[in-house]
C-alpha angles and dihedrals in degrees: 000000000000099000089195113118081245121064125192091266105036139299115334126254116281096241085057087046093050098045088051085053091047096048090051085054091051104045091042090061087069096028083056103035084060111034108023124236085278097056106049125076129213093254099064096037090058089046105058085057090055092237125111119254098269094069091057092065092027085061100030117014104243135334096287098049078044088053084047103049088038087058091044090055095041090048098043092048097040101041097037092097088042086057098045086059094051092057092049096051085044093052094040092044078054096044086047110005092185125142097243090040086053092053089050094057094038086061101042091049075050107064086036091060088043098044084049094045101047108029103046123103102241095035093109073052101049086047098061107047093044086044083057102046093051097054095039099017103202131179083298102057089089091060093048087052106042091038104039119002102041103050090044094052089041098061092030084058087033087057099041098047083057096051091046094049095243147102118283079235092072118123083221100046101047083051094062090042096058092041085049081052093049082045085075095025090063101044082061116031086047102041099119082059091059098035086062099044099047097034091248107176122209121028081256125090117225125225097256090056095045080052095057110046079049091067083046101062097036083056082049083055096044098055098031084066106033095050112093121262089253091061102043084051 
């Protein structure tokens, strides 16, 4: 079957058309996650989907409108439940806005954004390349922001403002928040640490253990916020 946008006897189907695009998607989420945008040519893009080079600018434009469409899909399918999340500890801080309230939510947004970022499939995948963006930000580093960091760092500083009894403004409370942020940052981007460290066998985390750095950093959240402002200063 000729995987080029053109077939012998016309453009392909759209079905055809639409499973190519989809398979460049899919294979760019691991090309980029290894090698960087930078790093990775068009031929073997186009190769790991199992399509020749043209499709690649008949579906995208051109590598860098691929890496971008390729963020967009990886950020849209992996942060959807974090979003979601987000939404429902945003709806239930406006319905009770009280600072234990506030805790409970925090905790709860919490284990959502730990369960998503350690159990999903493409998660090892997701780390890189926003371990990647942050350190060399490229045309991309707008999408991982907008899409997956932002909205995670807002409602983490929305909850514990409230929590704190203060504005999200607040300098305080924007630094824990970030470091409530690294809290899950660091259980992923530095899992081979702790792999090795703890023994851990396979490049895959198994329930029992997603279940326990949960209860770390829900421990992180619950004396963050209980210690007096002195301390955490």
């Amino acid at each position: 079957m000729n995987d080029s946008p053109q077939g012998s006897k016309g453009r392909r189907s759209p079905k055809k058309r639409g499973d190519a695009r989809q398979r460049l998607l899919e294979a760019g989420i691991e090309a980029f996650a290894r090698f960087g945008p930078d790093e990775v040519g068009i031929r073997r893009l186009a190769a790991a989907a199992g399509v020749n080079s043209a499709a690649l600018s008949y579906y995208f434009g051109g590598k860098q409108q691929y890496y971008r469409a390729v963020l967009r899909y990886l950020m849209r399918w992996v942060g959807q439940s974090i979003r979601q999340a987000a939404m429902t500890a945003r709806a239930g801080l406006a319905a009770s806005p009280d600072a234990c309230h506030a805790r409970q939510l925090l905790r709860i947004f919490m284990r959502e954004v730990v369960q998503t970022v350690l159990a999903n499939p493409q998660a090892e995948a997701v780390a890189a390349i926003i371990w990647r963006e942050l350190l060399r930000p490229s045309s991309g580093f707008d999408i991982v922001y907008e899409q997956m960091i932002r909205p995670v760092h807002e409602i983490i500083t929305e909850l514990v403002a409230a929590a704190m009894g203060v504005t999200s403004d607040d300098r305080e409370a924007v630094l824990l928040a970030h470091s409530l942020w690294g809290q899950v940052a660091i259980f992923r981007l530095g899992f081979h640490v702790l792999r090795r460290r703890l023994k851990i066998r396979g490049r895959q985390l198994s329930n029992e253990w997603v279940e326990a750095i949960t209860s770390t950093v829900d421990l992180v959240v619950d004396r963050l916020l209980s210690s007096p402002p002195e301390t955490r200063r």
